[in-house]
C-alpha positions as CSV (number, residue, x, y, z in Angstrom):
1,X,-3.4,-41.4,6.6
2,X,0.1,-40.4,8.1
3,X,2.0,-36.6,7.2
4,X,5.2,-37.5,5.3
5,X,8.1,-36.7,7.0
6,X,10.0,-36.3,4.1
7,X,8.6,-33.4,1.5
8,X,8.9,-33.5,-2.4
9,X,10.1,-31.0,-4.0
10,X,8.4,-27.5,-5.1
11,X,9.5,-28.9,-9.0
12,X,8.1,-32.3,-8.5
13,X,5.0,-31.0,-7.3
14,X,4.4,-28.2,-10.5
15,X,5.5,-31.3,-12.9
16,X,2.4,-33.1,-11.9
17,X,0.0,-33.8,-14.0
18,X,-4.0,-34.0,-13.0
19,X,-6.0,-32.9,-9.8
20,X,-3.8,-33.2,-6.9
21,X,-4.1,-31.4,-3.0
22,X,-1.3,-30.8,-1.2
23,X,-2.2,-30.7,2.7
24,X,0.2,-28.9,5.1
25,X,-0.1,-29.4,8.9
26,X,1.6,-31.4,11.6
27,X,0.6,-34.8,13.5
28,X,0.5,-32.9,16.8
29,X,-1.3,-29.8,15.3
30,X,-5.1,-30.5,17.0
31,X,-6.5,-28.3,14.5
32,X,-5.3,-31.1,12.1
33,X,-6.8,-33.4,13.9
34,X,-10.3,-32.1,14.3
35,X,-10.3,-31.2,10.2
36,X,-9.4,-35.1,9.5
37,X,-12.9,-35.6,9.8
38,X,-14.0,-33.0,7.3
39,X,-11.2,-33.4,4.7
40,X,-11.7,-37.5,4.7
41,X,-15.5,-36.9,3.9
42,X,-14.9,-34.8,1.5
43,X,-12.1,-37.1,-0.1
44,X,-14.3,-39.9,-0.3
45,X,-16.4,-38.5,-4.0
46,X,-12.9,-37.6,-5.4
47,X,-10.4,-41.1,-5.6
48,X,-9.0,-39.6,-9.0
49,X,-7.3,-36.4,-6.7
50,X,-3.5,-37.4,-5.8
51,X,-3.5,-36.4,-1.9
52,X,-0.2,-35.3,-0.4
53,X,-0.3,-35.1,3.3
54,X,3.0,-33.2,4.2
55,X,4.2,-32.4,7.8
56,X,5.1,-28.7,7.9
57,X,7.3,-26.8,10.2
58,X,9.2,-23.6,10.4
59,X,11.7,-23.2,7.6
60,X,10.3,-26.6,5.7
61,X,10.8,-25.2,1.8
62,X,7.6,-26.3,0.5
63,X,5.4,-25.4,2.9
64,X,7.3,-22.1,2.4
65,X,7.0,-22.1,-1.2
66,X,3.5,-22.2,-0.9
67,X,3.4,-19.3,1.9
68,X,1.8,-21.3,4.6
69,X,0.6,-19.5,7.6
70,X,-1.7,-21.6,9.2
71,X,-2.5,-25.4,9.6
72,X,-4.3,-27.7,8.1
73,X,-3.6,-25.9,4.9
74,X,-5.2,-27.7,1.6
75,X,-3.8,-26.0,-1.8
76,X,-5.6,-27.5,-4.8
77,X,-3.8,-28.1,-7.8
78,X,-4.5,-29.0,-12.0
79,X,-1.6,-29.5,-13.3
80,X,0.7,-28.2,-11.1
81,X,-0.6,-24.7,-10.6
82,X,-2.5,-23.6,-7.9
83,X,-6.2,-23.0,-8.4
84,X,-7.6,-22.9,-4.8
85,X,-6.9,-22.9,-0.9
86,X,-8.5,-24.0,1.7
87,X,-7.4,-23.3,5.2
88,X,-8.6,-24.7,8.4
89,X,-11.8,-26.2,7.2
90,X,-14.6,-26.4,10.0
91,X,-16.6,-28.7,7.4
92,X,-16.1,-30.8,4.9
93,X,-18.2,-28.3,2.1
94,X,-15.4,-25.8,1.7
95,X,-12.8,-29.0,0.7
96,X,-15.7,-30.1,-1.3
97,X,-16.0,-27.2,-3.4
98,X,-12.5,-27.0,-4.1
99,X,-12.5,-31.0,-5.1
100,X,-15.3,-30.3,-7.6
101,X,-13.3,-27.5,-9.2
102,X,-10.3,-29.7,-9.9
103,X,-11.1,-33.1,-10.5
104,X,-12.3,-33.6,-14.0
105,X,-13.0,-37.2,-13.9
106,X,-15.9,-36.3,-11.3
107,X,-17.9,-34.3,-14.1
C-alpha cells in the first residue's frame, strides 16, 4: 500500500462513519518502512477498519491538525473522533490493541 499524495480534508475525515486509522508518515521515512511489517500484521484480523495511508510533511494541514510529531503515526478513529494513537510501533501488538478497541464488527 502506497501514502496518498493528496490528503482529505480534516472535515471529511471527522464526517466518517465506523472504525477508521489514519496513518501519517512518508515513503522515504525508514522508520515507515520497518513498521509496514508490524501495522500489515496487525491489519490483517481488522478488514472492516477504513485505512488511510497519508504522506505527511511540514506544513501538510492534516497531519497538522492531528499534531503529528513523529512518523509512522497511526490515530485510531470511531466515528470521526479520535480514540487512540499509536506512534512508531516496534510490533504489531500496540496497533493491535488499538484495532480491537475500534472495530466493532471484530467482537
Amino acid at each position: 500500500m502506497h501514502y496518498a499524495q493528496t490528503e482529505p480534508k480534516r472535515a471529511e475525515i471527522d464526517a466518517l462513519s465506523g472504525p477508521t486509522v489514519v496513518e501519517f508518515g512518508s515513503p522515504d521515512c525508514g522508520i515507515c518502512r520497518a513498521a509496514e511489517p508490524h501495522i500489515t500484521a496487525a491489519f490483517a484480523d481488522h478488514p472492516a477498519v477504513r485505512r488511510f495511508r497519508v504522506a505527511d510533511g511540514s506544513g501538510r494541514p492534516l497531519g497538522r491538525s492531528y499534531r503529528v510529531k513523529l512518523w509512522p503515526t497511526l490515530v485510531f478513529l470511531r466515528d470521526g473522533k479520535e480514540v487512540g494513537r499509536v506512534v512508531r510501533p516496534a510490533s504489531a501488538e500496540p496497533v493491535r490493541q488499538e484495532l480491537a478497541r475500534i472495530d466493532t464488527a471484530a467482537r
